[in-house]
C-alpha positions as CSV (number, residue, x, y, z in Angstrom):
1,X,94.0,112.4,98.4
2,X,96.4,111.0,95.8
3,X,99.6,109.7,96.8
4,X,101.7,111.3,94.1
5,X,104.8,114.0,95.2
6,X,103.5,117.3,94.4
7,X,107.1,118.8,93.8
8,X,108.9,115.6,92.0
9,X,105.8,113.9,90.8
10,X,106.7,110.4,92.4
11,X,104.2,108.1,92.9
12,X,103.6,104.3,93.8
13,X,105.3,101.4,92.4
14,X,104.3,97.8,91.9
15,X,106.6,95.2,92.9
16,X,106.6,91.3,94.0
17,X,105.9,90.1,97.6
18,X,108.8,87.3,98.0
19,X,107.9,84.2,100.7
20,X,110.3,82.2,102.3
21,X,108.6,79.4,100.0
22,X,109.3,81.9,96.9
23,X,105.7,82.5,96.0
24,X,105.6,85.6,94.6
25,X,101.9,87.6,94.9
26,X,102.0,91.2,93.5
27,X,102.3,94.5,95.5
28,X,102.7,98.3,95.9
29,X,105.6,100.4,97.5
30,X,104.2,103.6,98.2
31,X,106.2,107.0,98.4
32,X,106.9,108.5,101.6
33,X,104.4,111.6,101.8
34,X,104.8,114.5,104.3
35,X,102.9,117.3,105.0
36,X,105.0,120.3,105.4
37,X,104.7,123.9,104.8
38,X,107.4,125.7,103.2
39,X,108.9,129.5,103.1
40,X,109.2,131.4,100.0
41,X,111.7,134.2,100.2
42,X,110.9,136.1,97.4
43,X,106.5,136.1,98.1
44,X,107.7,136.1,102.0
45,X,105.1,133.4,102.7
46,X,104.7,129.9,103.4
47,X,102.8,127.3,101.4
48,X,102.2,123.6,102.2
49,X,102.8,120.7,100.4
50,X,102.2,117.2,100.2
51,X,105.7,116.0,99.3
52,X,108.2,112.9,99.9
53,X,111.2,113.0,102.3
54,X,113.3,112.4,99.5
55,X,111.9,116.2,97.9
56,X,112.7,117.6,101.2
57,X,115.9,117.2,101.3
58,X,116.3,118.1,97.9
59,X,114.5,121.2,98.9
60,X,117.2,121.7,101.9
61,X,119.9,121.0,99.5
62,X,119.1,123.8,97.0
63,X,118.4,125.9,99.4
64,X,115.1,126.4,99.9
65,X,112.0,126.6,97.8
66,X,112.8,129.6,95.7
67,X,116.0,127.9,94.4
68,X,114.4,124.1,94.0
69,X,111.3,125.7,92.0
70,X,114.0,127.6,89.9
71,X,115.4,124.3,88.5
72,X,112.1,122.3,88.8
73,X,110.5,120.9,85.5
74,X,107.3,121.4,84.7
75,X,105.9,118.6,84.2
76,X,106.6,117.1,87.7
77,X,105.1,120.1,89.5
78,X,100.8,119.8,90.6
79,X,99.0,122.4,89.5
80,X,99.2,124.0,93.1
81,X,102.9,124.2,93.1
82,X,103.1,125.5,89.3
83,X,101.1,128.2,90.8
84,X,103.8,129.2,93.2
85,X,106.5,128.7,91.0
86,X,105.0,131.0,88.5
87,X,104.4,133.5,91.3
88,X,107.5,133.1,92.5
89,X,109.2,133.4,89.0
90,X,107.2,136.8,88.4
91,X,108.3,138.4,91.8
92,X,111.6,138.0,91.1
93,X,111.8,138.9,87.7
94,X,110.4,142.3,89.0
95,X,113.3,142.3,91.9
96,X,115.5,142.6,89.3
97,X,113.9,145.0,87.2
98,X,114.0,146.8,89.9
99,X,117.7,146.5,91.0
């Protein structure tokens, strides 16, 4: 399992280890990964995700996973959650036809 974001793409950093002594010996800061499931509105379903706490509330501040996959690029999205935002995209695109 990789330790990559799946709804902002972040992943692990390098960085420097620091001593008292100021020897410096090379190291990784990794992302802080959660599993969560989320709700979809519009598919009135739920979906989990392997994402950071820093994407949740993101996710909480747009209001919930509809909205964040609304303004979500691309290219940060795994393929799993491409797949619900193109779902998602689709079933609301025929709400409105509807309305």
């Amino acid at each position: 399992m990789s330790r990559v974001c799946e709804l902002t793409g972040k992943g692990p950093m390098t960085g420097n280890n620091v001593s008292h002594a100021n020897n410096k010996t090379r190291r990784r800061f990794l992302p802080n990964l959660n599993d969560v499931t989320l709700q979809s509105e519009t598919l009135g379903r739920a979906f989990k995700f392997r994402i950071s706490a820093a994407a949740l509330r993101t996710v909480d501040h747009r209001g919930g996973l509809d909205k964040f996959m609304e303004k979500a690029k691309d290219s940060d999205l795994s393929a799993n959650a491409l797949k619900v935002k193109k779902a998602i995209g689709k079933a609301s695109d025929g709400a409105e036809a509807l309305s």
